[in-house]
FIDRENVO-556988 format. One record per atom (N, C-alpha, C): atom name; x, y, z. Coordinates in nm, 3 decimals. Each point is the difference from the previous one (the first is absolute). Layout:
REM FIDRENVO-556988
at, px, py, pz
CA, X, Y, Z
...
REM end
This chain:
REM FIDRENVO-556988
at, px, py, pz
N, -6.916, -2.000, 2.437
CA, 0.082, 0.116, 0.033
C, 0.131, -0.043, 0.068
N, 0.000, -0.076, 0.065
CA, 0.120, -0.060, 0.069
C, 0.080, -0.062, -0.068
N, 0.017, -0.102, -0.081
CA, 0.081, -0.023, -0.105
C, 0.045, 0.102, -0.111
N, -0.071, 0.119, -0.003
CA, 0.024, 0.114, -0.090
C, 0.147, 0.073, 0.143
N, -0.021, -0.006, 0.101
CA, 0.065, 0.084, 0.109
C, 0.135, -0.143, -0.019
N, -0.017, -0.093, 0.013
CA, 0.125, -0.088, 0.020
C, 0.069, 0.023, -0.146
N, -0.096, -0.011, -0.126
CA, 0.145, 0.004, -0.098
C, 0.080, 0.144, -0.009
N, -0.084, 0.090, 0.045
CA, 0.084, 0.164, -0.004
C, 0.119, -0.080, 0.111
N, -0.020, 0.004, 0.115
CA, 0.051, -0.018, 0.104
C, 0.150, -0.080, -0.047
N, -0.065, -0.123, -0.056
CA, 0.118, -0.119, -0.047
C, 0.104, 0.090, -0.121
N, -0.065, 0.077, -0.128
CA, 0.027, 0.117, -0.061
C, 0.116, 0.090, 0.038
N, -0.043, 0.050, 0.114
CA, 0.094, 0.098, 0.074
C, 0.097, -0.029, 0.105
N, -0.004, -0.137, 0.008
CA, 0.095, -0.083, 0.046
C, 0.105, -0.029, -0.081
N, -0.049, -0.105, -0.069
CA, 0.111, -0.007, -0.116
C, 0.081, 0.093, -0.070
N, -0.094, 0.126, -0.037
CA, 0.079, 0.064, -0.089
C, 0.095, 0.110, 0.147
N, -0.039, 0.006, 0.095
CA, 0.117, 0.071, 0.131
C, 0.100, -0.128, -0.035
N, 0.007, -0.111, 0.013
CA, 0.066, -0.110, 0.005
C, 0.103, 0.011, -0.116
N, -0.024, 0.058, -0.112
CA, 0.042, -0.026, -0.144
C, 0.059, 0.186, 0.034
N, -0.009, 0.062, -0.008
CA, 0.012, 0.142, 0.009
C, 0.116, -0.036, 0.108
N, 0.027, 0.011, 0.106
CA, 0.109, -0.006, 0.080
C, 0.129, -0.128, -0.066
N, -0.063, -0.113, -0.045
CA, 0.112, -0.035, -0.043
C, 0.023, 0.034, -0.155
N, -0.083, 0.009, -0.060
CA, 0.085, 0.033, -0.157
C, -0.004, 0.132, -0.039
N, -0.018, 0.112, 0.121
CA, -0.057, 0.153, -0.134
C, -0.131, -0.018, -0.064
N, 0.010, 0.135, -0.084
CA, -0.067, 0.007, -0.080
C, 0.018, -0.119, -0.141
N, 0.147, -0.042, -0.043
CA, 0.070, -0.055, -0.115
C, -0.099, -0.106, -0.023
N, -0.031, -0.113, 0.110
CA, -0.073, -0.092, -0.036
C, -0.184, 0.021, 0.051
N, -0.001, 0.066, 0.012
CA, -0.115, 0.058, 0.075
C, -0.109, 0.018, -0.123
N, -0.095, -0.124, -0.011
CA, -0.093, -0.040, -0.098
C, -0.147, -0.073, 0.014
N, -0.092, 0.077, -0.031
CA, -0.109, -0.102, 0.062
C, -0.023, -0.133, -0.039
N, 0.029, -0.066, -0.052
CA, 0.015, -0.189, -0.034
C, 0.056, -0.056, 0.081
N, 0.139, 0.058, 0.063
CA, 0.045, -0.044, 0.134
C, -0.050, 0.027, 0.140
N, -0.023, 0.105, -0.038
CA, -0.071, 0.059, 0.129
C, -0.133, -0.132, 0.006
N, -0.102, 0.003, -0.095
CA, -0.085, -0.096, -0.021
C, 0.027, -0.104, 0.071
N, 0.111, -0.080, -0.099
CA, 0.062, -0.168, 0.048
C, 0.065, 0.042, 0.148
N, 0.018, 0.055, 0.085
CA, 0.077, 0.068, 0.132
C, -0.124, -0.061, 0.075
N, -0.099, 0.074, -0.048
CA, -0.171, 0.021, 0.102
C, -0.081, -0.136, 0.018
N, -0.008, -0.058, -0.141
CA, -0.069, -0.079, -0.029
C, -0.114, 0.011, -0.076
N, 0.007, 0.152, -0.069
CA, -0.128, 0.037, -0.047
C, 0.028, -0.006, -0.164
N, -0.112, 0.014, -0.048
CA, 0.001, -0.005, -0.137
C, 0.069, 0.143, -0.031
N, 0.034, 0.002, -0.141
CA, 0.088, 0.136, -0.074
C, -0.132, 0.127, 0.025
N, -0.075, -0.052, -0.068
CA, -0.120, 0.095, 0.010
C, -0.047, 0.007, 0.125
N, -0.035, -0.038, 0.125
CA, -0.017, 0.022, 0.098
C, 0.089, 0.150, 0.048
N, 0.148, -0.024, 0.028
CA, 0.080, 0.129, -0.007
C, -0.035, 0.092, -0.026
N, -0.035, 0.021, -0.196
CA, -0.069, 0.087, -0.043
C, -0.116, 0.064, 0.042
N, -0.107, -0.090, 0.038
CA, -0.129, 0.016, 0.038
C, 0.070, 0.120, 0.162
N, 0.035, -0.014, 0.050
CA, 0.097, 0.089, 0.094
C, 0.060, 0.096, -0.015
N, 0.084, -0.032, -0.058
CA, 0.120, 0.089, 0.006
C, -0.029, 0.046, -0.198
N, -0.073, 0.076, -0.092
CA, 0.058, 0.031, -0.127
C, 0.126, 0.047, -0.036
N, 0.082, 0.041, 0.095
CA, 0.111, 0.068, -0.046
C, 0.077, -0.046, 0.100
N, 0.143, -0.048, -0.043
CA, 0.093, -0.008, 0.099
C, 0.088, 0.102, 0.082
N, -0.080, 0.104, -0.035
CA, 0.048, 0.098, 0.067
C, -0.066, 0.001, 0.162
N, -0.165, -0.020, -0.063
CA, -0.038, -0.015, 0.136
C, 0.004, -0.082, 0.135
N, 0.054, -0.117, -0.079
CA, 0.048, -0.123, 0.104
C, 0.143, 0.062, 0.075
N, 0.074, 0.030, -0.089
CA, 0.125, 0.047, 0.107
C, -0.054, 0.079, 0.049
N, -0.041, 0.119, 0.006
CA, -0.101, 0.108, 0.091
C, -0.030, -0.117, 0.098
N, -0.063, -0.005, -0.002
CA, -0.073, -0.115, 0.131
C, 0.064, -0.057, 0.032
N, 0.090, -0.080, -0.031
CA, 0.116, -0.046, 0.036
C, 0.064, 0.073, 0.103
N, 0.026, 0.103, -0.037
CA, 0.080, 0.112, 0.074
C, -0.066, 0.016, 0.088
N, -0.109, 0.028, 0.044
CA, -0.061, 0.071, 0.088
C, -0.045, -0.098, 0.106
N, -0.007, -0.098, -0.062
CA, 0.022, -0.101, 0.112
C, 0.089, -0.062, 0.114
N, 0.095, 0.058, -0.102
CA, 0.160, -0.067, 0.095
C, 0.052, 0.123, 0.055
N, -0.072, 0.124, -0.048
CA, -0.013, 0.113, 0.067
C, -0.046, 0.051, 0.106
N, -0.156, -0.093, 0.037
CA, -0.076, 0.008, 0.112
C, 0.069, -0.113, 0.135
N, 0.077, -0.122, -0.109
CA, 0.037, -0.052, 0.139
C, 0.110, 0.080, 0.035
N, 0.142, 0.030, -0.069
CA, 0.036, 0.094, 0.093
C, 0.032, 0.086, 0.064
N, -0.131, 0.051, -0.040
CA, -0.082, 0.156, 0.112
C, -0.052, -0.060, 0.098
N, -0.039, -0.136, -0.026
CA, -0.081, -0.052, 0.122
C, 0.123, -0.049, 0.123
N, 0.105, -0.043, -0.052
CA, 0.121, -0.055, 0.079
C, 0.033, 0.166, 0.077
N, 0.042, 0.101, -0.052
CA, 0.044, 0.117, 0.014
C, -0.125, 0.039, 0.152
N, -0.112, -0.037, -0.032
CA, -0.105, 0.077, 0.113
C, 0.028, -0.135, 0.122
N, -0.014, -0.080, -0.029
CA, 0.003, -0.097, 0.096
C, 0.132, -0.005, 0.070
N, 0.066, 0.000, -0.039
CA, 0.159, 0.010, 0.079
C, -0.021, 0.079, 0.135
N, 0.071, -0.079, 0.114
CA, -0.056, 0.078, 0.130
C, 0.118, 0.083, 0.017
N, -0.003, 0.154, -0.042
CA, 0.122, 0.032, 0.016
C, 0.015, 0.111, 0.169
N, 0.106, -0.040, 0.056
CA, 0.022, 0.025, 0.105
C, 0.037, 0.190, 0.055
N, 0.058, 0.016, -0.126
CA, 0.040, 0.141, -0.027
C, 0.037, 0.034, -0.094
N, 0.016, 0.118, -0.090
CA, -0.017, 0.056, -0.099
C, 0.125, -0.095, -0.056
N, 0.124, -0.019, 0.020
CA, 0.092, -0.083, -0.060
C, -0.063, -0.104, -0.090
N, -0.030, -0.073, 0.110
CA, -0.072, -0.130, -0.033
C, -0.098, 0.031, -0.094
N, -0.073, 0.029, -0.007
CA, -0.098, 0.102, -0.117
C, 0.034, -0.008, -0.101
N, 0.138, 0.089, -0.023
CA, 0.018, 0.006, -0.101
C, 0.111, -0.095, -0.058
N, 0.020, -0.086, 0.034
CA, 0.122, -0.104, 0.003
C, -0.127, -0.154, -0.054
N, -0.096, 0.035, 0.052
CA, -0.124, -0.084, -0.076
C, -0.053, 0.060, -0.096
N, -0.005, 0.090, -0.055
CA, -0.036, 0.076, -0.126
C, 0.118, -0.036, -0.084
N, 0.091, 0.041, 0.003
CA, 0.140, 0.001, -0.047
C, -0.010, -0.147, -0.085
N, 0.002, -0.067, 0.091
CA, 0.018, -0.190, -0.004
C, -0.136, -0.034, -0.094
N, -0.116, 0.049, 0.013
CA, -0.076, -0.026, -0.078
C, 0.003, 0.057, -0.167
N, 0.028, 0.070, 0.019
CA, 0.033, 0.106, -0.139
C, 0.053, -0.080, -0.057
N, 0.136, -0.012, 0.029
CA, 0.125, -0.101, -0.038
C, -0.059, -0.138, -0.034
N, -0.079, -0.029, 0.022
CA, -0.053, -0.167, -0.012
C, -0.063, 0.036, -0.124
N, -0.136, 0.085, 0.022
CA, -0.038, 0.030, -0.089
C, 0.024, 0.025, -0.120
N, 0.114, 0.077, 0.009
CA, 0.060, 0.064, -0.130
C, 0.130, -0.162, -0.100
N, 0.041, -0.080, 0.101
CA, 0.034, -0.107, -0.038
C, -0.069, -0.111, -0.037
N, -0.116, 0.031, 0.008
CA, -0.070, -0.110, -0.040
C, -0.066, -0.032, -0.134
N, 0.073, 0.136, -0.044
CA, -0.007, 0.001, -0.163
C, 0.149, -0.030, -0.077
N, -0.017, -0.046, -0.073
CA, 0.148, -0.015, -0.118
C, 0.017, 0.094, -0.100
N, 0.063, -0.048, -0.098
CA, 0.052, 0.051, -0.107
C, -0.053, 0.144, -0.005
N, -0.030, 0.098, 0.045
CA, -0.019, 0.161, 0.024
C, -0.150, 0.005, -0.052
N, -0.070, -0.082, 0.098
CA, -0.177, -0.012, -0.044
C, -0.012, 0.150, 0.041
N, 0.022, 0.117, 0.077
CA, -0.020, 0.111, -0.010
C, 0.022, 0.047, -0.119
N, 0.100, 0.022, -0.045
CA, -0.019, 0.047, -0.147
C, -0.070, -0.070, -0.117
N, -0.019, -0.109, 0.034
CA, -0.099, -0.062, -0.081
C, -0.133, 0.034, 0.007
N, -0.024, 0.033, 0.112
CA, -0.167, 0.033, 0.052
C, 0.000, 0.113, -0.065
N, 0.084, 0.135, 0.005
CA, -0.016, 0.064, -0.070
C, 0.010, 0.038, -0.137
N, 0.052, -0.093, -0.048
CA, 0.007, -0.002, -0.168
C, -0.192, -0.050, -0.032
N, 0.000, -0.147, 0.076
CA, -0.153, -0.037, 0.014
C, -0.110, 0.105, 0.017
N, 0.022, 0.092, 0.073
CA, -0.110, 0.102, 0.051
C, 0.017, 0.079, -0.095
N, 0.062, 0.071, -0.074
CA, 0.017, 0.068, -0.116
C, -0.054, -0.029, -0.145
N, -0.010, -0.142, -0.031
CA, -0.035, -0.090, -0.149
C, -0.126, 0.013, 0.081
N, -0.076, -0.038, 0.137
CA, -0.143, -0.045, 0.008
C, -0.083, 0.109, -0.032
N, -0.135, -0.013, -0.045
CA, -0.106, 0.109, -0.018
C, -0.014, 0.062, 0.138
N, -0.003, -0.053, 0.084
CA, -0.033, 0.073, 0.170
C, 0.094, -0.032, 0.074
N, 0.138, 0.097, -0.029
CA, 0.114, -0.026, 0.090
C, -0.039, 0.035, 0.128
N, 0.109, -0.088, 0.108
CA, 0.039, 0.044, 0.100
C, 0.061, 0.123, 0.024
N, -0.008, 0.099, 0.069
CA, 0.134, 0.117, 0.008
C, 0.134, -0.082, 0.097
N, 0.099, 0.023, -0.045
CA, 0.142, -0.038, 0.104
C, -0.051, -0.076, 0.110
N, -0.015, -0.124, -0.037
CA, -0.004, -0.146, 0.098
C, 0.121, 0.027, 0.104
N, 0.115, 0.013, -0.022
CA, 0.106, 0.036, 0.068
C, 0.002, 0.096, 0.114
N, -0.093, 0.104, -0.061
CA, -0.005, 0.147, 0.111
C, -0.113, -0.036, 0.062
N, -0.103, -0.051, -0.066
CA, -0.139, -0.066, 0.107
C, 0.057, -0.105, 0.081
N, 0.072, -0.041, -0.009
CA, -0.001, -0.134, 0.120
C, 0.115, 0.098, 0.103
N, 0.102, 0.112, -0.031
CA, 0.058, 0.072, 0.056
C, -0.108, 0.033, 0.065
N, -0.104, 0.061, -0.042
CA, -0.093, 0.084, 0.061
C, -0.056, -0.058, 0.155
N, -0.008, -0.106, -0.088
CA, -0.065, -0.100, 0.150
C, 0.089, 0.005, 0.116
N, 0.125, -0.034, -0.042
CA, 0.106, -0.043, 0.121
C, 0.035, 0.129, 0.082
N, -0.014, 0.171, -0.076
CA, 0.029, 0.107, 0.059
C, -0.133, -0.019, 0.094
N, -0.073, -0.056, -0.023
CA, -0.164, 0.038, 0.094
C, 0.027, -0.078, 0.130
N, 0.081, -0.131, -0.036
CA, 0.053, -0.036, 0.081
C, 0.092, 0.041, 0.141
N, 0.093, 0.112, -0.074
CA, 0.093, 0.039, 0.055
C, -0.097, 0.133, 0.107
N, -0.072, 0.035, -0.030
CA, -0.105, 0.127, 0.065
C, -0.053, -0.071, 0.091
N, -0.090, -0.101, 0.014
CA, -0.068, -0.104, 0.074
C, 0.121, -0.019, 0.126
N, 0.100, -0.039, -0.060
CA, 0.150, -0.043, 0.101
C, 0.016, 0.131, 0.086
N, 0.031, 0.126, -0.041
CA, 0.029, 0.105, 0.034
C, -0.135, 0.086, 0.093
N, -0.133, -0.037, -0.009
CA, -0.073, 0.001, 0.036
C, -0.022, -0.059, 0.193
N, 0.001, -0.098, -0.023
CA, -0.038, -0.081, 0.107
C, 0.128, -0.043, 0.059
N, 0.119, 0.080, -0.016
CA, 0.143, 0.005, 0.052
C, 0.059, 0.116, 0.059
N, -0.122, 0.116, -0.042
CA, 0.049, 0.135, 0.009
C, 0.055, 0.082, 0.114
N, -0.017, -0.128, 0.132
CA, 0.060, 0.091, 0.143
C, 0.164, -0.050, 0.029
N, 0.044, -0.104, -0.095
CA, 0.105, -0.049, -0.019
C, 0.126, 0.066, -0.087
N, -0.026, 0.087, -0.098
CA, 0.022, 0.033, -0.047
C, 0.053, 0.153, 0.044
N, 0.124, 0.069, -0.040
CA, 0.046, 0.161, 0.015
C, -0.084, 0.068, -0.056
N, -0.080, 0.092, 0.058
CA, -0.081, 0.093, -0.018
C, 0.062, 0.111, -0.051
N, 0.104, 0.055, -0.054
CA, 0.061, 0.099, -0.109
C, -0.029, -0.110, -0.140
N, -0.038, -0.101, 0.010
CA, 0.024, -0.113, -0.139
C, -0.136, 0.126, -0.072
N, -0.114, 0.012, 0.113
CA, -0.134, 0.046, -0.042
C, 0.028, 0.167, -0.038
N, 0.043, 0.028, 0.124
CA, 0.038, 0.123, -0.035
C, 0.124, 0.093, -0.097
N, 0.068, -0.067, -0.021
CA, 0.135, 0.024, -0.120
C, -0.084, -0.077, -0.137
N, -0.003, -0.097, -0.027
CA, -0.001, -0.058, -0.113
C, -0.133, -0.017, -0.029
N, -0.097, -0.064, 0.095
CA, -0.138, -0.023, -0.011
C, -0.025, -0.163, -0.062
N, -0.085, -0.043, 0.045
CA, 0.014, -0.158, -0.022
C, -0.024, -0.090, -0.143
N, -0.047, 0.128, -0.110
CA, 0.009, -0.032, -0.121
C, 0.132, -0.016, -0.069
N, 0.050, 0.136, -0.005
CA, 0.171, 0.007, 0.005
C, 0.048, -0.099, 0.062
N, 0.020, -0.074, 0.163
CA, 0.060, -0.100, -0.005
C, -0.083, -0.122, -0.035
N, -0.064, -0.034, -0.037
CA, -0.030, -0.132, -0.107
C, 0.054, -0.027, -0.124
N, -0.014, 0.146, -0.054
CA, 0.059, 0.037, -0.145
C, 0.151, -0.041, 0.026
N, 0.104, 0.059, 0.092
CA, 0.127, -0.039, -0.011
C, 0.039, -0.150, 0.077
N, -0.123, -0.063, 0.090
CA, 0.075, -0.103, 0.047
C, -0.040, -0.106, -0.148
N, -0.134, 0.033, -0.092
CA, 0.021, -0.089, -0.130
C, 0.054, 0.010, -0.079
N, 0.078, 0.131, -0.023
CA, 0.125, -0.017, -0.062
C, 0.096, -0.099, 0.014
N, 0.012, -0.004, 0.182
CA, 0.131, -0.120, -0.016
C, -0.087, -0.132, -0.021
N, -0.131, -0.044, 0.073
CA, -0.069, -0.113, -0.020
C, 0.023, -0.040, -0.208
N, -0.065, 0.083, -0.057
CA, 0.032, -0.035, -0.142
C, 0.138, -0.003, -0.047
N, 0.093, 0.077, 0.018
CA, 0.151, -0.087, -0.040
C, 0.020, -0.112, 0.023
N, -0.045, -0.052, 0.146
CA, 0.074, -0.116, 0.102
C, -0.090, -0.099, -0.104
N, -0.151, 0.048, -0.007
CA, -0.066, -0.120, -0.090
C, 0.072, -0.041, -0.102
N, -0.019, 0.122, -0.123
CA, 0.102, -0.037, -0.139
C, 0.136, -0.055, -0.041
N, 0.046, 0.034, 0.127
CA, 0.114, -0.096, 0.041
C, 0.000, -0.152, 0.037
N, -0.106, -0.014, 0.074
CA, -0.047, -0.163, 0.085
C, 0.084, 0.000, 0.130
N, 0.001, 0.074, 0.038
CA, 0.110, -0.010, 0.156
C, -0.106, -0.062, 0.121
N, 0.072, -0.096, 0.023
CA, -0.073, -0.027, 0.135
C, 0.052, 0.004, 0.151
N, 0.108, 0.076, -0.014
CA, 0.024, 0.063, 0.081
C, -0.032, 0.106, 0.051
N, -0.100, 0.033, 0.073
CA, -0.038, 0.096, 0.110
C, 0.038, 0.119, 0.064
N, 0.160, -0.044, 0.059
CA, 0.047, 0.102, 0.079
C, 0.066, 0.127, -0.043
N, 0.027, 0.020, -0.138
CA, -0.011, 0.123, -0.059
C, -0.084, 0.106, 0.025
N, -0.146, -0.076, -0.037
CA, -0.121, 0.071, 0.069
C, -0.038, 0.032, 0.097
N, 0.053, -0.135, 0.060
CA, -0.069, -0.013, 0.168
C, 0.056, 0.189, 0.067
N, 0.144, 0.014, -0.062
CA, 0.050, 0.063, 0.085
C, -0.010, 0.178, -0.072
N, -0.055, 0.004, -0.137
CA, -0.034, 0.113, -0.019
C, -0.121, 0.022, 0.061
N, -0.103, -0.093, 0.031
CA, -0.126, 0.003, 0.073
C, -0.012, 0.085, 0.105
N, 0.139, -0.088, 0.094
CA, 0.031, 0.034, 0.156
C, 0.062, 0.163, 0.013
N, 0.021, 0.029, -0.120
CA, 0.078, 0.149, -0.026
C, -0.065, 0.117, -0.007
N, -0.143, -0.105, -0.084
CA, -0.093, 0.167, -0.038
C, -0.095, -0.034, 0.119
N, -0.018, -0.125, 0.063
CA, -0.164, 0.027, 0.042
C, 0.046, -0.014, 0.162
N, 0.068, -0.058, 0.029
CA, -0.001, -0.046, 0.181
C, 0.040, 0.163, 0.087
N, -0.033, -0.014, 0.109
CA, -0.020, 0.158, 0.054
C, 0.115, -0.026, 0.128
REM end
């Protein structure tokens, strides 16, 4: 059983490894294979469809960073979200050639698509942003709750979070300071 757990493991290594640097374009199980060290059929014996390896793929480099996002000791809601922000951004760069739209062309041809990889991993990072807003909430202007309500502002502060992404800005203080506009009391 343990050598069955190391070649997935070695598997989903390689092909995160191969996926961040080449896309989808070169993204093939023979390489992926020769990457791991495993036989062609081994892969297979795994993964039948390469759809499902990027899936897993994804969700892996997904969990680490959600896991970076929870662990971050953030001091106050800024910081919070200035570590969400930064993670997103990593995240979302750590793909090339527009593997989002690739995933979804992929999830569409497979027999058991994904729905919008794009809006699910959104999904995650808004859960994020609630969690932040949560355990920040005496910091925060209390008309934010009462005028807008804290769904509404998630909804408009990821509005600007997703431009700034699609853009690649790593500059901050755009945000920093619409942040300081809607939320500080």
């Amino acid at each position: 059983m343990r050598t069955i757990e190391n070649a997935k493991t070695k598997i989903l290594r390689a092909a995160g490894d191969l996926l961040k640097k080449e896309g989808l374009v070169d993204f093939n199980m023979r390489t992926i294979a020769k990457l791991a060290g495993v036989s062609v059929g081994t892969v297979y014996n795994h993964y039948p469809a390469k759809a499902e390896l990027v899936f897993d793929v994804m969700e892996r480099l997904l969990a680490d960073c959600v896991a970076t996002i929870s662990d971050a000791s953030a001091k106050t809601i800024f910081d919070a979200f200035r570590n969400i922000y930064f993670s997103m951004l990593d995240y979302f760069n750590l793909f090339q050639k527009n593997l989002m739209r690739d995933l979804s062309v992929l999830a569409s041809t497979e027999a058991n698509p994904r729905a919008s990889v794009e809006h699910s991993h959104m999904a995650i990072f808004q859960n994020a942003f609630q969690n932040a807003f949560e355990a920040h909430r005496d910091e925060i202007d209390p008309r934010i709750f009462t005028t807008l309500g804290v769904d509404r502002a998630i909804a408009f502060i990821l509005v600007h979070f997703n431009d700034m992404i699609r853009r690649n800005v790593r500059d901050y203080a755009e945000l920093d300071f619409i942040l300081r506009k809607l939320l500080s009391k």
